[in-house]
Structures are given as C-alpha cells and as structure tokens.
C-alpha positions in Angstrom: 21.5 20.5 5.6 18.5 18.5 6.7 15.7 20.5 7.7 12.7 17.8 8.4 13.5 14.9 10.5 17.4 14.5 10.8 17.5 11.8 12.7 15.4 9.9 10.2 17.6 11.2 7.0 20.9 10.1 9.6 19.9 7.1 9.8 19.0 6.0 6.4 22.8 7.5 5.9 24.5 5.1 8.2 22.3 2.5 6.2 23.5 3.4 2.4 27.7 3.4 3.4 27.3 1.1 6.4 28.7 3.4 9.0 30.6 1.4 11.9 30.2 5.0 13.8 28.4 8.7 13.3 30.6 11.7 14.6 28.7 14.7 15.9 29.9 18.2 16.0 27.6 20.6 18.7 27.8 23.3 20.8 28.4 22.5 24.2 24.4 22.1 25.7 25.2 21.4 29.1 21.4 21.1 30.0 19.7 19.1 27.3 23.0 16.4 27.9 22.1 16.2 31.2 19.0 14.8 30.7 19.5 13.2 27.4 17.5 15.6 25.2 20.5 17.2 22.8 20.5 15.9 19.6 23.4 13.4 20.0 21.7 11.5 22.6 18.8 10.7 20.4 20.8 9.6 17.6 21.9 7.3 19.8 18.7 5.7 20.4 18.0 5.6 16.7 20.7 5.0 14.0 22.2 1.8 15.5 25.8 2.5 15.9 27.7 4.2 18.2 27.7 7.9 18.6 30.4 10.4 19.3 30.0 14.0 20.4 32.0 16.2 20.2 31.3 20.0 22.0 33.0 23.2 19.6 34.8 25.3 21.2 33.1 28.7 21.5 35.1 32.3 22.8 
C-alpha cells in the first residue's frame, strides 16, 4: 500500500519490470469517470502505457 503519491510510486513500477500495461481494480465511481478525475484516468496521463479499469462488483 502506497500512501504518498501513487501515481508517482506506479510509475517508477512500470519503469523497474517494463510493464507493456497496468491493470486497475476500483469501485465503480460513476462521477469522478465522467469527468476524468478517478484514479485510473490519471494514471493514464502519467505512467506511459495503457491503462485498464476494471469496476468490483459491490452488493
């Protein structure tokens, strides 16, 4: 768990094993998406490969 600056830490990640692609687990944020704010959609903008979200099912 990353506390300070994940996106920072995530990308520095993708750099050390070369990531082709960064997977993202969330809870559905139907909002933030919208206008590009969740967390996925800044990784995006940052770590330099492509990004895949995935939304958790919640009950």
């Amino acid at each position: 768990m990353v506390a300070h600056d994940p996106l920072r830490k995530l990308t520095e990640l993708v750099d050390q094993v070369k990531a082709d692609e960064v997977v993202v687990l969330a809870a559905p944020q139907w909002i933030e998406g919208l206008f590009h704010r969740d967390w996925a959609s800044q990784a995006r903008h940052k770590v330099g490969v492509p990004v895949l979200q995935l939304f958790a099912q919640q009950d």
